[in-house]
C-alpha positions in Angstrom: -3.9 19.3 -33.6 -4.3 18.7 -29.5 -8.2 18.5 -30.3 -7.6 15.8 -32.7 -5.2 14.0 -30.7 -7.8 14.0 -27.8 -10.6 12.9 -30.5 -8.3 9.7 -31.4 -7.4 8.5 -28.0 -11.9 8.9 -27.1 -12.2 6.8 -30.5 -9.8 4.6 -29.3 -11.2 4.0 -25.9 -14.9 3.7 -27.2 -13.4 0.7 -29.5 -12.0 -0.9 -26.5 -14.8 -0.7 -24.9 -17.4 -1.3 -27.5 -14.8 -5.2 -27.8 -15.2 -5.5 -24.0 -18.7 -5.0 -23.6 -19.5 -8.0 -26.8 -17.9 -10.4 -24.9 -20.0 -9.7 -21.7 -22.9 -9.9 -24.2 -22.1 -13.1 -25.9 -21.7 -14.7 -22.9 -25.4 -16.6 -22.2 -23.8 -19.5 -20.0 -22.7 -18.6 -16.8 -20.4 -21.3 -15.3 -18.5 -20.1 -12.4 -15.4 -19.0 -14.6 -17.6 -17.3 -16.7 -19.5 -15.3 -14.0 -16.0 -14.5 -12.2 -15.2 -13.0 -15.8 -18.1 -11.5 -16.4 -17.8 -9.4 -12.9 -14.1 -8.7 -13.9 -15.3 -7.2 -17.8 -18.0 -5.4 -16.4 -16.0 -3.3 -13.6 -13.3 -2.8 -15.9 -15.7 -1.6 -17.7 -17.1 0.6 -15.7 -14.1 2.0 -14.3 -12.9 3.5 -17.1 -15.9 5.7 -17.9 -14.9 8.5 -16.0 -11.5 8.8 -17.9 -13.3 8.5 -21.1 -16.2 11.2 -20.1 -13.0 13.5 -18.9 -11.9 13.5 -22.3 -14.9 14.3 -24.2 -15.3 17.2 -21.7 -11.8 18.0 -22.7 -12.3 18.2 -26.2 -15.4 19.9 -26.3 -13.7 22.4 -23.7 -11.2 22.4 -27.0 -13.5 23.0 -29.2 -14.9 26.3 -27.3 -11.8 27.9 -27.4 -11.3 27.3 -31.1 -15.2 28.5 -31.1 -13.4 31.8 -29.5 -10.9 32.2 -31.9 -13.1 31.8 -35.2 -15.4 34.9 -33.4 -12.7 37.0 -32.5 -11.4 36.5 -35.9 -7.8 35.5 -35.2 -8.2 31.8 -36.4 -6.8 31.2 -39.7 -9.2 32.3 -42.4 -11.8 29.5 -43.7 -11.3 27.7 -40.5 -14.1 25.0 -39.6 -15.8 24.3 -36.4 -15.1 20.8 -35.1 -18.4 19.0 -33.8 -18.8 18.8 -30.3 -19.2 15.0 -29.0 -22.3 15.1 -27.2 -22.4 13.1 -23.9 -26.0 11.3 -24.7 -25.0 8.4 -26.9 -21.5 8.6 -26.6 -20.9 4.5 -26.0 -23.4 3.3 -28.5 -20.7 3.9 -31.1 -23.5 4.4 -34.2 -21.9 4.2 -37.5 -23.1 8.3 -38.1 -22.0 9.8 -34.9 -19.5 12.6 -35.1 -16.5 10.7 -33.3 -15.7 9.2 -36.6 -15.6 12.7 -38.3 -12.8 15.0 -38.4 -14.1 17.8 -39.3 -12.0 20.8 -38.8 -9.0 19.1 -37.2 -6.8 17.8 -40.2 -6.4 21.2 -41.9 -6.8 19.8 -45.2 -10.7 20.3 -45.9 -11.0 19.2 -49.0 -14.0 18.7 -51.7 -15.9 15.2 -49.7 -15.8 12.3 -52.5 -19.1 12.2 -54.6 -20.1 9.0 -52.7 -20.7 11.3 -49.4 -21.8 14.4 -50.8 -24.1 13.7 -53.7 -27.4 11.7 -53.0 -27.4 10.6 -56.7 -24.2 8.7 -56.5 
């Protein structure tokens, strides 16, 4: 559950910053006022990448550990690997990266809906 609570708050942030970032790239006038705020986005920006990389290092530190468990066979039987949230990529935010997949976290891996699983659908 700590894993997926870390997974939320990186979605989170990566939203927050993917709304940031569109208003610095709207912006094609520069008045004064704009550039001031354009300065202002862009190292607020930029100051809060560490944080964000710290907790992507923290998760996929989680995810070893629960890597750990599953090979010394005292996670819970059928238990599923959460993907690891490479660094390459990470504020992009691509509709198919792993950040928007649970896998592994919720505890309740059911069958995927046809849509996602079979091709012909």
């Amino acid at each position: 559950m700590n894993a997926l609570a870390v997974k939320t708050r990186i979605r989170d942030r990566l939203r927050q910053r993917k709304f940031e970032l569109e208003r610095i790239e709207r912006a094609y006038r520069q008045t004064v006022g704009d550039q001031r705020l354009r300065s202002h986005a862009e190292a607020s920006v930029k100051c809060r990448e560490p944080t964000l990389l710290r907790l992507v290092t923290t998760y996929n530190g989680l995810c070893d550990k629960l890597m750990a468990l599953v090979r010394q066979r005292k996670a819970v039987r059928g238990a599923v690997m959460p993907h690891y949230i490479p660094w390459e990529g990470l504020f992009e935010l691509d509709v198919d990266d792993d950040i928007w997949q649970d896998v592994g976290l919720t505890g309740d891996e059911a069958e995927p809906p046809a849509w996602l699983a079979d091709d012909k659908v």
